[in-house]
C-alpha positions in Angstrom: -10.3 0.8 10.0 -6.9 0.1 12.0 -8.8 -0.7 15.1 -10.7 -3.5 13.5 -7.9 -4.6 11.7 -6.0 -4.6 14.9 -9.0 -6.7 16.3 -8.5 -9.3 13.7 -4.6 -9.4 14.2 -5.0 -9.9 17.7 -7.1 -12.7 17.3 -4.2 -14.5 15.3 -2.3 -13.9 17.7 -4.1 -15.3 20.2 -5.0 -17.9 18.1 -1.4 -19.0 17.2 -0.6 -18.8 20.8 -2.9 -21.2 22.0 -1.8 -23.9 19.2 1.9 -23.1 19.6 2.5 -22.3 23.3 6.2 -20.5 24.5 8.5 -22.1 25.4 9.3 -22.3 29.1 11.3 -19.3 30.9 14.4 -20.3 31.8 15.0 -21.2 35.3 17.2 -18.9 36.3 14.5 -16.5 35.9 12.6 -16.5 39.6 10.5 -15.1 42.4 9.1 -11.8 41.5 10.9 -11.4 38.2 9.2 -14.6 36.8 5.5 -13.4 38.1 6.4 -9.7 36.3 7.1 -11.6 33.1 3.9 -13.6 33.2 2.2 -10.6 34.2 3.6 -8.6 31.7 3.0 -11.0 28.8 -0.9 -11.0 29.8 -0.8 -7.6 29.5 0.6 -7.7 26.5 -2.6 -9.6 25.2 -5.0 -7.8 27.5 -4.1 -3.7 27.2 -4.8 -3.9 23.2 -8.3 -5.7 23.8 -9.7 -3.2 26.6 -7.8 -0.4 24.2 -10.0 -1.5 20.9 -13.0 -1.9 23.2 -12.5 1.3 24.7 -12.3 3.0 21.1 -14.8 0.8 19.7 -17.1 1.8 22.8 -16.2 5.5 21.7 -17.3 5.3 18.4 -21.0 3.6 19.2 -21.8 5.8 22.2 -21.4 9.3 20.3 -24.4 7.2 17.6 -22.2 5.9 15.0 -20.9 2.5 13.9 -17.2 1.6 13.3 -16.0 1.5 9.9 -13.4 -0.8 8.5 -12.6 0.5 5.0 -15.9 2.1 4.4 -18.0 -1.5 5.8 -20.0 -0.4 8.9 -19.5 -3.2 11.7 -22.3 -4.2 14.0 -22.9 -1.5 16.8 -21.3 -3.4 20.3 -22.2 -0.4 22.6 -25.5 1.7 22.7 -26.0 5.3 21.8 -25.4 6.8 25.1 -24.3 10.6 24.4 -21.5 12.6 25.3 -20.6 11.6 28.9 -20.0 8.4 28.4 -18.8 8.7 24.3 -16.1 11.1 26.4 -15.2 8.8 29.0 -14.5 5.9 26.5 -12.2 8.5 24.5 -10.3 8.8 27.9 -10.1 5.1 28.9 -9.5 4.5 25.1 -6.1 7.2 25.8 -5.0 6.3 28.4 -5.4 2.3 28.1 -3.1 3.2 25.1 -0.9 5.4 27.3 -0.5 2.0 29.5 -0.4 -0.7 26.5 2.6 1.2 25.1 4.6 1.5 28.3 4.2 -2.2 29.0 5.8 -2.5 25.8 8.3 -0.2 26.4 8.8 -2.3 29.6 9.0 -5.6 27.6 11.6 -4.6 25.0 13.9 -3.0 28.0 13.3 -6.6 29.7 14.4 -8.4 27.1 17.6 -6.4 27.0 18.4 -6.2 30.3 18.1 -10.3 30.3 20.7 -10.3 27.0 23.1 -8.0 28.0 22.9 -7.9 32.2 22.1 -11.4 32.4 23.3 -13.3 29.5 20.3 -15.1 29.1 19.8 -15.7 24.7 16.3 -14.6 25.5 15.6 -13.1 22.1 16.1 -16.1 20.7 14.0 -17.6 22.8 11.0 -15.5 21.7 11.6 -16.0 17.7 11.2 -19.2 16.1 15.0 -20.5 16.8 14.2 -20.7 20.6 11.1 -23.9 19.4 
């Protein structure tokens, strides 16, 4: 159930980002430092996808469906047995493993910009930087 709900969070959030894009970074943000945020930012959107896949993937190949709240939801992946159920449950782990230390990175970024830099960059990312 929280993967799927996940899933559909996700997709608002994509959703909302294509209809209301960011604003720009600020241009004292350059070179290798801008291409790590944009980087970073797709990964932000990509890691939870391949994450949900991976466990979603998981679930089908060991022969059963995902569940959201008791509702079965349509089988993705083929029944495949254990090999490949267990190598889903490690790129499933380890995606996760990833997705959180981008995070990690992104919250120390946007820190490091406020405090080291003095950029209002917080701001920037809530609804008083639009």
């Amino acid at each position: 159930s929280v993967g799927v709900t996940l899933l559909a969070l996700l997709v608002l959030r994509i959703a909302i980002r294509l209809v209301h894009r960011p604003p720009p970074l600020p241009d004292s943000i350059r070179g290798m430092e801008r291409k790590a945020a944009h980087l970073g930012h797709a990964a932000l959107y990509a890691l939870p996808a391949l994450v949900i896949a991976a466990g979603w993937a998981e679930t089908n190949f060991g022969g059963h469906a995902v569940q959201w709240f008791g509702v079965a939801m349509p089988r993705v992946f083929p029944e495949t047995g254990e090999g490949a159920q267990e190598l889903a449950e490690d790129a499933h782990r380890f995606l996760a493993y990833g997705m959180l230390a981008v995070a990690a990175g992104h919250v120390a970024a946007a820190f490091k910009h406020r405090w080291f830099d003095g950029h209002d960059i917080i701001r920037r990312m809530t609804f008083g930087g639009r």
